[in-house]
VOGU-3710 file (C-alpha; in Angstrom, 3 decimals, decimal comma):
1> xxxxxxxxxx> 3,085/-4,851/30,299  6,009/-4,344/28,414  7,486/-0,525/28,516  8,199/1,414/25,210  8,653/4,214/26,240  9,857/6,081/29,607  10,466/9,600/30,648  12,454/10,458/33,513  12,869/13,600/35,625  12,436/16,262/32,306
11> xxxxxxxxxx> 13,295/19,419/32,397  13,160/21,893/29,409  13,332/25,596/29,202  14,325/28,808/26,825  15,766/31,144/29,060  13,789/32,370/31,801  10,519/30,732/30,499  10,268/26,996/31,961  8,010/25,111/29,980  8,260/21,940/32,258
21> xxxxxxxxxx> 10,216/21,010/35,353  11,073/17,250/36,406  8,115/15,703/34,864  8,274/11,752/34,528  5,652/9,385/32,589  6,335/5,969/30,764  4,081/4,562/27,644  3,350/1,005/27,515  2,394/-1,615/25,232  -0,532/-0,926/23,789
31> xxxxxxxxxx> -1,617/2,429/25,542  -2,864/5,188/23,615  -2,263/8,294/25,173  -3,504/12,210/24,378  -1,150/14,881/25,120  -3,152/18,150/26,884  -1,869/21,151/27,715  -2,775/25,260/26,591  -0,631/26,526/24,149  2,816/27,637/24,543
41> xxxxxxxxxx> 3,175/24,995/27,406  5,733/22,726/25,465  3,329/19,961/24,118  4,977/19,873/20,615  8,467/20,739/21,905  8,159/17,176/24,359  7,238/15,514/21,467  10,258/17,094/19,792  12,527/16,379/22,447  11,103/12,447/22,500
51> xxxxxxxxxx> 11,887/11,558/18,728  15,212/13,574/19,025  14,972/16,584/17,169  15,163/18,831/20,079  17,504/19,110/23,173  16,231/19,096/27,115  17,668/20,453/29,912  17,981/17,409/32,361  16,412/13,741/32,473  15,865/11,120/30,536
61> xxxxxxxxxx> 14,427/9,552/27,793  14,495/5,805/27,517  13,128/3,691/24,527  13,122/-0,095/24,921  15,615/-1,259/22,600  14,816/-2,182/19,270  11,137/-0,368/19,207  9,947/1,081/16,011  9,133/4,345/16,179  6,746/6,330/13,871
71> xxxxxxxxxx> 6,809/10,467/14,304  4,218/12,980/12,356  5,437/16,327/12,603  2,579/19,229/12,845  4,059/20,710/9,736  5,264/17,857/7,440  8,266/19,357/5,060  9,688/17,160/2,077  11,956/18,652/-0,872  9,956/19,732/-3,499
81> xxxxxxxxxx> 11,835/18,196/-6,520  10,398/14,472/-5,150  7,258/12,741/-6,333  4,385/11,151/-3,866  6,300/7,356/-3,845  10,022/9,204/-3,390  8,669/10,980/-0,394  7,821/7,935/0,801  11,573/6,729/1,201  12,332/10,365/2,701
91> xxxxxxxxxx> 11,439/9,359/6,107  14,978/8,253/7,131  13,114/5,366/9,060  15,204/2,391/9,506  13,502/-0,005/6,729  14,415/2,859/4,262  17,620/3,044/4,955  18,791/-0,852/4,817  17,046/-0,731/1,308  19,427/2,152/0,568
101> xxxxxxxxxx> 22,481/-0,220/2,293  20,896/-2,503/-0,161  20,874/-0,459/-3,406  24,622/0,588/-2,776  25,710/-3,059/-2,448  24,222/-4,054/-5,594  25,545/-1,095/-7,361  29,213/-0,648/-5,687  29,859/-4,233/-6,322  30,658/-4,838/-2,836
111> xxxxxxxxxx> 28,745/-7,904/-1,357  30,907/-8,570/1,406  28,180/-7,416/3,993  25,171/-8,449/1,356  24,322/-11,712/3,957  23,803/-9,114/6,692  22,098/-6,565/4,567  19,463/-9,239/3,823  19,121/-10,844/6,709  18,339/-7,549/8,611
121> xxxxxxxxxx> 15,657/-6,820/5,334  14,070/-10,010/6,087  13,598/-8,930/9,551  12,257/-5,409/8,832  9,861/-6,938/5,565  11,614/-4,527/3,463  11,020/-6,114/0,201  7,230/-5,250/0,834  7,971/-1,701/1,319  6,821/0,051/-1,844
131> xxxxxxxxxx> 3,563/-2,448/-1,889  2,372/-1,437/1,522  3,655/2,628/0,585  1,225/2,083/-2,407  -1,691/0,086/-0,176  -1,658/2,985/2,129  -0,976/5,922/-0,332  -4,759/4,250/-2,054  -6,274/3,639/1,311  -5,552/7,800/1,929
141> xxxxxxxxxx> -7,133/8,508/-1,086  -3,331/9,716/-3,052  -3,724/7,881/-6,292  -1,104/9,515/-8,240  2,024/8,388/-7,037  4,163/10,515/-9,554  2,632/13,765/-8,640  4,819/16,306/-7,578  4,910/16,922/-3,506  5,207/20,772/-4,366
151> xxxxxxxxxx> 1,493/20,223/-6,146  0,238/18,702/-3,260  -2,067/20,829/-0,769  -1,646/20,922/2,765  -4,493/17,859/3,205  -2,643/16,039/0,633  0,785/16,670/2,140  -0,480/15,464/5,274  -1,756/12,120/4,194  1,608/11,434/2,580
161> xxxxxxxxxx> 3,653/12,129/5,856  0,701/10,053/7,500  1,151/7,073/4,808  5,342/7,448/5,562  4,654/6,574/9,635  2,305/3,783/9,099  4,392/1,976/6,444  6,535/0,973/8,432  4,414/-0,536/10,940  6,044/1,451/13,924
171> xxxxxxxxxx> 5,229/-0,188/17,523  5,270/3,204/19,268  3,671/6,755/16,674  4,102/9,610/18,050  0,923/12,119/16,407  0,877/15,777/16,476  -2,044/17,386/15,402  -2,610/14,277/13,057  -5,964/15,514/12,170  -5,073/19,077/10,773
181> xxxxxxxxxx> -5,990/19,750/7,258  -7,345/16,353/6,911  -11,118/16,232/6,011  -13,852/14,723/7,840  -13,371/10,956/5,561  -10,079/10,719/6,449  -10,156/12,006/10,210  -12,737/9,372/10,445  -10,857/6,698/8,569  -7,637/7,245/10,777
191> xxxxxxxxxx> -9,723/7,295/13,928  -10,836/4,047/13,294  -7,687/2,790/11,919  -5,948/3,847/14,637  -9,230/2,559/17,297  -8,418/-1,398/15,731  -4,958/-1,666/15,774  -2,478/-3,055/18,619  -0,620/0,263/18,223  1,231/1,992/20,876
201> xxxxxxxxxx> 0,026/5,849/20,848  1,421/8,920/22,168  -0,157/12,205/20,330  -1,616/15,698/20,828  -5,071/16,641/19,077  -7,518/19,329/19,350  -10,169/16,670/18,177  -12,149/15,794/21,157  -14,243/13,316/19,624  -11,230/11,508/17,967
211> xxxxxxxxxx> -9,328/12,024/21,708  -12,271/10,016/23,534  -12,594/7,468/20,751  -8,620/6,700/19,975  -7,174/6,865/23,438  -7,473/5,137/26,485  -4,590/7,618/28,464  -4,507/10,951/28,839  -1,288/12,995/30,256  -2,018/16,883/31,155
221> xxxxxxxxxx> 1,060/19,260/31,120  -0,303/22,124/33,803  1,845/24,602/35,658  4,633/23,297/34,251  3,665/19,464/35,936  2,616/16,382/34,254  -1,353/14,716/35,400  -1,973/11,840/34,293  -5,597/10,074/33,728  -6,427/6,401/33,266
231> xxxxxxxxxx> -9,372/6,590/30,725  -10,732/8,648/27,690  -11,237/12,108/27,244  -14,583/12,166/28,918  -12,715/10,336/32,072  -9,965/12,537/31,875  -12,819/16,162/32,207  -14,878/14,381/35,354  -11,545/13,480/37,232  -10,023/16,826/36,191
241> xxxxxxxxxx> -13,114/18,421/37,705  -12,434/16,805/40,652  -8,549/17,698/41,156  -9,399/21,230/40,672  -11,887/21,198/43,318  -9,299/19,695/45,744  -7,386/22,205/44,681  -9,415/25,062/45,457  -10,945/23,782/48,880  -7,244/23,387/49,611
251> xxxxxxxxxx> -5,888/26,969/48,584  -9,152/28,270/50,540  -7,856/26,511/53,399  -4,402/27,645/52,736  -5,754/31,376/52,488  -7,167/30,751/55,751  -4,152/29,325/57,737  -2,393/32,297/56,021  -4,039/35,121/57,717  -3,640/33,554/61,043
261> xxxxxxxxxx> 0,176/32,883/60,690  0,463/36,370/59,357  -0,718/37,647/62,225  2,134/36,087/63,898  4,602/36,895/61,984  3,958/40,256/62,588  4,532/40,242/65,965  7,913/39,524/68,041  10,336/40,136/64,902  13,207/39,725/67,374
271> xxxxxxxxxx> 12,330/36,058/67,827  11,629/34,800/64,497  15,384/34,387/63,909  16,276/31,926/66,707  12,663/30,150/68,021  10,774/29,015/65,391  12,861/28,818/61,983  10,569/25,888/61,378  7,244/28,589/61,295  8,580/30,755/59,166
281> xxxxxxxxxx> 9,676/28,535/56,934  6,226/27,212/56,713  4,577/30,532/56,380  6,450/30,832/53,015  5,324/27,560/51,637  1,843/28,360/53,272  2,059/31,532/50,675  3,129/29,889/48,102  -0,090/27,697/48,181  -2,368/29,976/48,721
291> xxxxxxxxxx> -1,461/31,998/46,125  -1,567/29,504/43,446  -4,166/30,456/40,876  -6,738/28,046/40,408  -8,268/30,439/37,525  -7,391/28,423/34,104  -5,887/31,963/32,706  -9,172/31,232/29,888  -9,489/33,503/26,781  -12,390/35,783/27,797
301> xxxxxxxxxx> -13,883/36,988/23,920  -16,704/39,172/25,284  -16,365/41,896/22,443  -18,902/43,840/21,318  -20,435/43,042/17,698  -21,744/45,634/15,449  -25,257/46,339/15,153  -27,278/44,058/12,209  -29,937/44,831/9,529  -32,390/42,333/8,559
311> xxxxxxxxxx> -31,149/42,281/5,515  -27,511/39,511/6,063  -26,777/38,150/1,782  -28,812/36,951/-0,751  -27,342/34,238/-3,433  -28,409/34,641/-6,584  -28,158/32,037/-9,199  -24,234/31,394/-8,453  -22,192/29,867/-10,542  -18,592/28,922/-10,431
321> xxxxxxxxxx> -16,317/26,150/-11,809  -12,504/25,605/-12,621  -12,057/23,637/-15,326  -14,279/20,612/-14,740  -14,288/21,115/-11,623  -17,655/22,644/-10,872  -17,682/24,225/-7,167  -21,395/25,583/-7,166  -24,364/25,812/-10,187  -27,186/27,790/-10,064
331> xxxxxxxxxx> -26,788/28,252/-6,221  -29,320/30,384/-4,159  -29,736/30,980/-0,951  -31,074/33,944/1,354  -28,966/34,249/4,732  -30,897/34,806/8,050  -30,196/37,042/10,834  -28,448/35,608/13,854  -27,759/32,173/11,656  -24,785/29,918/12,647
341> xxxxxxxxxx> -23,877/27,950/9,546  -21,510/25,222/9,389  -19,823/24,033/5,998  -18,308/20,704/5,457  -17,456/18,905/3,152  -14,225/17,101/1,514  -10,953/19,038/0,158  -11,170/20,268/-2,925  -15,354/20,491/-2,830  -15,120/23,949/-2,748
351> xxxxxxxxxx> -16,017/25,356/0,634  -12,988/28,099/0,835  -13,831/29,338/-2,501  -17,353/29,673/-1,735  -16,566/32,037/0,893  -14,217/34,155/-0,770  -17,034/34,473/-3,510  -19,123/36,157/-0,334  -16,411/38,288/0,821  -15,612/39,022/-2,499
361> xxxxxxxxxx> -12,220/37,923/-2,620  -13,031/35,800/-5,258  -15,991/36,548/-8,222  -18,302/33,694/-9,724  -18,424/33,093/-13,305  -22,325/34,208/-13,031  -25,003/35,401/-10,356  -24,287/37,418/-7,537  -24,292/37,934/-3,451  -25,909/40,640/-1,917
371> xxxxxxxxxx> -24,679/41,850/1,020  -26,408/43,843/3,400  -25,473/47,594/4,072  -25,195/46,712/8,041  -22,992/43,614/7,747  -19,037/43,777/9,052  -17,527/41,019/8,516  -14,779/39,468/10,522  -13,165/36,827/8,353  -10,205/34,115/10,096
381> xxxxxxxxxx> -8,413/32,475/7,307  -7,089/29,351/7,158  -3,751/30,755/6,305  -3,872/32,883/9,015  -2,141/36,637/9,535  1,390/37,055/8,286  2,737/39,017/10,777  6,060/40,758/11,008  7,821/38,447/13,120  10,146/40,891/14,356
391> xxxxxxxxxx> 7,322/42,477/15,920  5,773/43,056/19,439  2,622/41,269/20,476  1,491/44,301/22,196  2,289/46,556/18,718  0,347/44,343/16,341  -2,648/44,830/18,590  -2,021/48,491/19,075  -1,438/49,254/15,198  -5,472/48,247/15,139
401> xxxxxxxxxx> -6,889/50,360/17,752  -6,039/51,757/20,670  -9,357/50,632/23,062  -11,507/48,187/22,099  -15,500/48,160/23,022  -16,876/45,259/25,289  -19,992/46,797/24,366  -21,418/47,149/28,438  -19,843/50,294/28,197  -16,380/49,149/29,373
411> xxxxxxxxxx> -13,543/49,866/27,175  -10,012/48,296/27,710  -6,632/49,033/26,875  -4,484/47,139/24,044  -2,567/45,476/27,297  -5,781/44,970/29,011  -7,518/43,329/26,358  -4,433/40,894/25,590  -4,574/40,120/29,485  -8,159/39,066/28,355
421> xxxxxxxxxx> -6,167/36,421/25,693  -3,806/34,929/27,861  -1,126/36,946/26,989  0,282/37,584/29,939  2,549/41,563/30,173  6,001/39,265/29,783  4,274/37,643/26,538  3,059/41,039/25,405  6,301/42,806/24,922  7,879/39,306/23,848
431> xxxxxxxxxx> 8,758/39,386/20,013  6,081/37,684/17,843  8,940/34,917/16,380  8,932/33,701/20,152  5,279/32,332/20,190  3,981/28,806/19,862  1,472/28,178/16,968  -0,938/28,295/18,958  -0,273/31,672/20,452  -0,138/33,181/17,175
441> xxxxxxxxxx> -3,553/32,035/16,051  -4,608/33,074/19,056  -3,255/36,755/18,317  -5,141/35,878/15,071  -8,561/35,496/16,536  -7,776/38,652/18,687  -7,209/40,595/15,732  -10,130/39,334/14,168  -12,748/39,963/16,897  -11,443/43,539/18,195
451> xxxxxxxxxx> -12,642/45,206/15,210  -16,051/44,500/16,281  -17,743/42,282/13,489  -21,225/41,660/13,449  -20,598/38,457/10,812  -18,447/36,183/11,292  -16,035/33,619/8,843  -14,266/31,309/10,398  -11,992/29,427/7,794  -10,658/25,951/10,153
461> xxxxxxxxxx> -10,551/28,030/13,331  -9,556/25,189/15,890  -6,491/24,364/14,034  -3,800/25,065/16,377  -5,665/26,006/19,388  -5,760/24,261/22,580  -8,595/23,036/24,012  -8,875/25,352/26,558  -9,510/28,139/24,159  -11,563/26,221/21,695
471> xxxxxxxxxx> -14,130/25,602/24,965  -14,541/29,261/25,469  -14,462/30,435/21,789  -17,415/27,550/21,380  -19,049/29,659/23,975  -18,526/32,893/22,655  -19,861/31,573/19,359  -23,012/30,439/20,816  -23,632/33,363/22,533  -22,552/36,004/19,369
481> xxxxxxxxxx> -25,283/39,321/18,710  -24,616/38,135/15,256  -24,360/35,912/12,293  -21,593/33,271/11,406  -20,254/30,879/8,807  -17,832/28,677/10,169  -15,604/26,037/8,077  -13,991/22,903/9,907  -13,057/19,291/10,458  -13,851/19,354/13,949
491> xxxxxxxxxx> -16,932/17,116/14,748  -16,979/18,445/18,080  -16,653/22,257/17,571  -19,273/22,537/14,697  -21,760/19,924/16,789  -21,672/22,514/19,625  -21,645/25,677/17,549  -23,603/25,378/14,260  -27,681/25,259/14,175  -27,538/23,424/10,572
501> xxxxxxxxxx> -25,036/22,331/7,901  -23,931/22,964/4,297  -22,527/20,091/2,890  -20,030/20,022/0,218  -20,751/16,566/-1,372  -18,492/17,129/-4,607  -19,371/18,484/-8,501  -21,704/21,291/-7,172  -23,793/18,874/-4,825  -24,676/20,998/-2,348
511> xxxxxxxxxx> -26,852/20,086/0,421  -28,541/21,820/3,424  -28,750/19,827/6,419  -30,897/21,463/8,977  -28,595/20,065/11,953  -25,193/19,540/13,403  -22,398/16,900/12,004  -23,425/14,231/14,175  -27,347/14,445/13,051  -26,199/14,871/9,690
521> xxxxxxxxxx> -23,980/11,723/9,912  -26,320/9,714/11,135  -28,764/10,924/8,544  -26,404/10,532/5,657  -26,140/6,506/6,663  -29,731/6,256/6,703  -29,951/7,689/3,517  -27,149/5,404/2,076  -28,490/2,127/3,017  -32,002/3,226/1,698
531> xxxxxxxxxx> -30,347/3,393/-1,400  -28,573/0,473/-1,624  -32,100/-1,352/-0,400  -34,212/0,751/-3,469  -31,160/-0,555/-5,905  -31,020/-4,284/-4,644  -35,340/-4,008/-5,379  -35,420/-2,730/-8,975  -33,180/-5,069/-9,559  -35,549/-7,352/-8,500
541> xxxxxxxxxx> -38,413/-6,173/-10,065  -37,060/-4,484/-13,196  -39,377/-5,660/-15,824  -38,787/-8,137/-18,929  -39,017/-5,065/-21,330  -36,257/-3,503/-19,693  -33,622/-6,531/-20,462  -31,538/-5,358/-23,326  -30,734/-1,783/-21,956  -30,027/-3,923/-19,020
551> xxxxxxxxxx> -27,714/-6,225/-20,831  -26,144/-2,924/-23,169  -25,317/-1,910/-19,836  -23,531/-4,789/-18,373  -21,645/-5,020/-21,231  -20,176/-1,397/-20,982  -19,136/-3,280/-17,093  -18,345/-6,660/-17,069  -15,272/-8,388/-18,190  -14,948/-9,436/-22,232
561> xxxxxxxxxx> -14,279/-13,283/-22,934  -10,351/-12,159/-23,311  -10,173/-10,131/-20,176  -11,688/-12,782/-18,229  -9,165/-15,057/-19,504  -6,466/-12,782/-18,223  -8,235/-12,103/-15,362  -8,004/-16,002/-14,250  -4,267/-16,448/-15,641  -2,905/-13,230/-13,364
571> xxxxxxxxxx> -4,598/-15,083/-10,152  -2,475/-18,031/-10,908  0,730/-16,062/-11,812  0,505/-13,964/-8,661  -0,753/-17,331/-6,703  3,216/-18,732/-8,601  5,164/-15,106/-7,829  4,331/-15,299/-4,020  5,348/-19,067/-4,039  8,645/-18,165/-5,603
581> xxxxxxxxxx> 9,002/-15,204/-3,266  8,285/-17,220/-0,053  11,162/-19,357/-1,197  13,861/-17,056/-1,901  13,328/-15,039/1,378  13,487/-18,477/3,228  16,882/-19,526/1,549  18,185/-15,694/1,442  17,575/-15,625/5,354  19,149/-19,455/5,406
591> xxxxxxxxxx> 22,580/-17,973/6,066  23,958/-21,508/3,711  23,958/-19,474/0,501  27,330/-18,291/-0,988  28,138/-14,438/-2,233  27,246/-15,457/-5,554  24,235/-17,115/-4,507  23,241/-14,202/-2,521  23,229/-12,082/-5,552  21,687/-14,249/-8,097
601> xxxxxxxxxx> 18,645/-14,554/-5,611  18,558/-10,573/-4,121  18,470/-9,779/-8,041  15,695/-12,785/-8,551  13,650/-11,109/-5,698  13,565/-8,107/-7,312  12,257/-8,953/-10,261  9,269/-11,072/-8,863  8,756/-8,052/-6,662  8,318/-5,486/-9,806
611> xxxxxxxxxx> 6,029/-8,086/-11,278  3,998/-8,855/-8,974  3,212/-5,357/-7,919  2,131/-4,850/-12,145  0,160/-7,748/-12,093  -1,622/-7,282/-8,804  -2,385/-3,768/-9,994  -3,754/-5,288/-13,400  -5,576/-7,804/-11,197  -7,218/-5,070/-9,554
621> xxxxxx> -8,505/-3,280/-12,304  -9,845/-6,133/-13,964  -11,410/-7,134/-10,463  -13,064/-3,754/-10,827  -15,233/-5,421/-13,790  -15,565/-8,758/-12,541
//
């Protein structure tokens, strides 16, 4: 196997806090590999430090020379006075630049390195660049390449940093988070586009059923170590299991040994200094062992919820639209006490606006929701808290209450409960600017759930939290005295959470699945190709009488005597224009050509490029018809 990718010794630290110490993994030809570890223990600051954008302490980090790299930040940032294509050339990537090396030459003048420039675009397949940005901008669903980034939304935005890495065709992406903001079409479509190709992988995700079906590797960062697993994610929780019961039938033993050596310690202090250096010694690494915590430091959300009426909302004849958009018509529905619903559904369907109609945040054009006089709600946003970043963990909590109820007639202190969150007394008193992403939603959710709701709305929740956290919030959710609505991509979460579905299908489709994601997949493709099998029979059977709608019809579709003409002439052309540009890449990468030569043909290349791109696109529309 040929190495990509190899880490050496890393350490990395801010101040006192370590993050890692001396860890060392490699990444091979074709291994896909998840990235694990809670939040706050350095997952997206290693994959910072591996494509360069962030310093280390000591080690290494060794590429094999040559290898394309691909990175997708968490939080993709472009300029906001580019369009969708320009952001596409924003990436800095190596192909991008030598077609910038190449644009200066032809406009400077200056063609004494114009052999080199195009021998090195030959190599990289640069002249195919904006095609394959275009392909993959389509294949994303981003069909207006002029549109302004600072239009986009954050789904949008990060298809179009997505589209930037896979242009290029990188040997080695680095992912995190590549599934945030994406909806459940395109996490699916990049699971399996990632599942067929002969891709290197390193990435982080929250998405455990896109983790067990992308990668084949997975790489745990605990206590400040790297663990690494040979298989998927289910592989990677059975032989976890197993290290952490090593771990605590050896700490029990440790414990053991430690009481006995105590003991003699204890005794004859005047000869521990000259006879047996080599027991004390061991006593303190004995210690150190035993005292390792084995715990997993895991949220524990055991708040008390509000008491409930019978009486949760009512819909009544809701309506809503924005334009043309229509987000719900003539919607009613009659919520049930204790009811976990899940909603799903593309961007843009909808489903945020439909809860801020039930919160109130937002009003419908007609109807109403009627909210029961019991109901507290306890609503997580997508956009999450601002807080004041110059702010204490400990004094954002406290400004809220001072105890919170557990509701077994235990009440805890503001410290207390955050001990409950993983944040630690060091973390409380630690400035809020100083957390991971992570940690902050986590303070989120804490904020959320201390004020006791008895409903819960839960805008993308798992964005940003670790997997560690989403386990015991899953269980938490399960378990709630009360009623919840939750929103989010994650197959996984809502398939454990949610007793049945409503589905944003688009233009006020709503439907109510009584299931979880999976059941409602599986339903959904059953439902599809009975369709396509009732379509394929009445066109079999669609009686004589019928024929002239029929024909009207096909008229409005198919191609007109003209268009087909043009349809058949643009094969040929493009058939010619890829002949021609075959030949001038061969003799442009023949290294016999002359300056001049050069030029004539770079400029020729061009051209056939531009047209070819027009008349495939024509091609495709009319293809649309044929």
């Amino acid at each position: 196997m040929v190495s990509y990718l190899q880490i050496e010794g890393l350490t990395k630290s801010f101040g006192d806090l370590v993050l890692f110490e001396n860890i060392s993994f490699g990444i091979v030809q074709g291994q896909k590999t998840g990235l694990i570890a809670k939040n706050g223990a350095g997952k997206t600051t290693l994959l910072n430090i591996i494509a360069g954008k962030e310093g280390y302490d000591g080690g290494n980090v060794v590429f094999r020379n040559d290898l394309r790299v691909g990175y997708l930040e968490q939080t993709p940032v472009f300029p906001d006075n580019i369009n969708v294509l320009q952001a596409c050339f924003h990436s800095g990537n190596e192909t991008v630049r030598l077609i910038a090396e190449y644009e200066e030459a032809m406009s400077s003048g200056d063609h004494s390195n114009l052999e080199d420039i195009l021998q090195r675009m030959e190599n990289e397949k640069a002249w195919d660049y904006e095609r394959k940005a275009k392909q993959i901008l389509s294949q994303l669903k981003i069909t207006d390449f002029n549109q302004p980034v600072s239009q986009l939304s954050g789904g949008q935005l990060k298809r179009v940093a997505l589209a930037n890495v896979l242009i290029t065709e990188p040997e080695l992406i680095i992912l995190d988070e590549p599934t945030n903001h994406l909806d459940l079409d395109m996490t699916e479509w990049l699971e399996d586009y990632l599942s067929r190709q002969s891709i290197s992988l390193l990435m982080v995700t929250h998405d455990r059923y896109f983790l067990d079906r992308v990668c084949n590797d997975i790489i745990e960062i605990d206590r400040k170590q790297i663990y690494q697993y040979k298989g998927n994610y289910n592989y990677y929780l059975e032989k976890r299991e197993e290290r952490m019961a090593t771990l605590a039938t050896e700490t029990d033993r440790a414990a053991n040994l430690l009481r006995k050596e105590l003991d003699w310690m204890r005794r004859q202090p005047q000869a521990r200094g000259t006879k047996a250096k080599y027991r004390i010694d061991a006593f303190y690494e004995l210690e150190k062992k035993a005292k390792q915590q084995r715990e997993e430091g895991n949220v524990n959300l055991k708040v008390k919820a509000a008491y409930i009426g019978s009486k949760i909302f009512e819909a009544s004849h809701v309506y809503k639209r924005f334009g043309d958009l229509k987000i719900v018509e003539d919607f009613n529905y009659t919520f049930a006490r204790y009811e976990k619903m899940g909603i799903v559904g593309n961007n843009g369907t909808g489903k945020s606006t439909f809860i801020k109609m039930l919160l109130g945040e937002v009003a419908p054009d007609s109807g109403s929701f009627d909210i029961g006089e019991t109901v507290r709600f306890g609503y997580y946003s997508q956009d999450g808290l601002q807080f004041d970043e110059q702010m204490k963990v400990i004094d954002i909590v406290q400004d809220i209450a001072e105890f919170v109820d557990l509701g077994d007639g235990t009440k805890l202190g503001v410290s207390q409960f955050l001990n409950h969150f993983m944040f630690e007394p060091e973390k409380q008193h630690s400035y809020v600017y100083k957390l991971s992403g992570g940690e902050k939603r986590r303070l989120y959710l804490c904020t959320v759930l201390m004020r006791n709701p008895n409903f819960l709305v839960l805008d993308e929740p798992t964005n940003d939290l670790d997997i560690v956290t989403l386990n015991v919030l899953e269980e938490y959710l399960k378990n709630f005295n009360g009623c919840a609505i939750i929103i989010s991509h994650d197959r996984y979460f809502m398939d454990k959470v949610v007793d049945h579905l409503l589905v944003f299908r688009g233009n006020a489709d709503i439907k109510d699945f009584p299931g979880n994601y999976t059941q409602y997949r599986a339903w959904a493709e059953v439902e599809e190709q009975q369709k396509k099998e009732e379509e394929a029979r009445q066109v079999k059977v669609e009686p004589q009488a019928e024929k002239p709608r029929r024909e009207n019809n096909d008229k409005k579709k198919k191609l007109t005597f003209n268009e087909r003409r043009e349809f058949e002439r643009l094969e040929t052309e493009i058939a010619q224009l890829e002949e021609e540009k075959s030949t001038l890449e061969t003799e442009m990468s023949s290294g016999q050509l002359s300056n001049e030569e050069l030029l004539t043909k770079s400029e020729r290349i061009t051209t056939v490029i531009d047209e070819l791109d027009e008349k495939t696109m024509r091609w495709l529309e009319l293809s649309e018809l044929a």
